[in-house]
C-alpha positions as CSV (number, residue, x, y, z in Angstrom):
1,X,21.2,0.1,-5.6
2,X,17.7,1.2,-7.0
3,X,15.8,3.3,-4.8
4,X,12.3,2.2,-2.8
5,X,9.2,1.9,-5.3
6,X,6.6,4.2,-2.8
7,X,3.5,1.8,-3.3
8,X,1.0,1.8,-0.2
9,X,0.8,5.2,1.8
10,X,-0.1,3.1,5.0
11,X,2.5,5.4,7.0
12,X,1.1,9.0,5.5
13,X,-2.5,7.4,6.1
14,X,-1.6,6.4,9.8
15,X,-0.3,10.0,10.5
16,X,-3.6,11.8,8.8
17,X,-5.5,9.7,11.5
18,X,-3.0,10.2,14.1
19,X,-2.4,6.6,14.5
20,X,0.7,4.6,15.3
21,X,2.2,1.6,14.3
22,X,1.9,-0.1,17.4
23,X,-2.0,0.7,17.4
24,X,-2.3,-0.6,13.6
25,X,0.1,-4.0,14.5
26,X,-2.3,-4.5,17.5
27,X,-5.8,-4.4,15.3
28,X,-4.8,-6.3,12.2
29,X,-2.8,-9.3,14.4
30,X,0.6,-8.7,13.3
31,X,3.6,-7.8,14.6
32,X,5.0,-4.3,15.0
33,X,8.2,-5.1,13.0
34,X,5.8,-6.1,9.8
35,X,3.8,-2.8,10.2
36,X,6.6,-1.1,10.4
37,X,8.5,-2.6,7.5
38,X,5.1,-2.0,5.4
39,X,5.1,1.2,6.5
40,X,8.5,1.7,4.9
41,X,7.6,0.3,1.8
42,X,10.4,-2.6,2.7
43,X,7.3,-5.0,2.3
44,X,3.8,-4.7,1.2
45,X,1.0,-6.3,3.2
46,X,-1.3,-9.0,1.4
47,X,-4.0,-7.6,-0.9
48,X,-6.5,-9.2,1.9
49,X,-4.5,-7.5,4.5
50,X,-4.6,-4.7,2.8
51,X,-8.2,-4.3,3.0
52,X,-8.1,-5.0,6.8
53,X,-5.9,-2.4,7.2
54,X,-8.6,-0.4,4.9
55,X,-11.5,-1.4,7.3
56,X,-9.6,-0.3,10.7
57,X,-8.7,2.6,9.4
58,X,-12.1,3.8,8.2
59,X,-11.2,4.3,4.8
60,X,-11.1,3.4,1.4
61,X,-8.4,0.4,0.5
62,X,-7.4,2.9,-3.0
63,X,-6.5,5.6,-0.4
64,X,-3.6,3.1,1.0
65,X,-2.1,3.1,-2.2
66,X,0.4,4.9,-4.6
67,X,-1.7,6.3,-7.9
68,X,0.2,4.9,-10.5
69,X,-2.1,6.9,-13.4
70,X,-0.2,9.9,-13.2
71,X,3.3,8.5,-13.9
């Protein structure tokens, strides 16, 4: 089994703002169990989501991601 590709940083990016799952699941509509499986990397949110997620959080949408220049 290949290990988890680390691609958004929704979970690091929730911690720096001292946010929870439960708080990000209740502004972008979804349900707790798809934040947390984002949050996980298990899943990745839609691109549009993504942006939501962006908006709420007061921050850039690049800052939700994993760089992939420096690999």
């Amino acid at each position: 089994m290949t290990s988890k590709k680390q691609i958004n940083r929704i979970r690091v990016v929730l911690a720096e703002k001292d946010r929870t799952n439960k708080w990000l699941s209740e502004k972008v509509g979804k349900n707790r169990t798809t934040v947390s499986r984002w949050c996980t990397n298990d899943m990745q949110p839609s691109l549009e989501t993504l942006v939501e997620i962006a908006e709420v959080l007061e921050i850039d949408v690049r800052e939700l991601l994993v760089s992939t220049a420096d690999k």
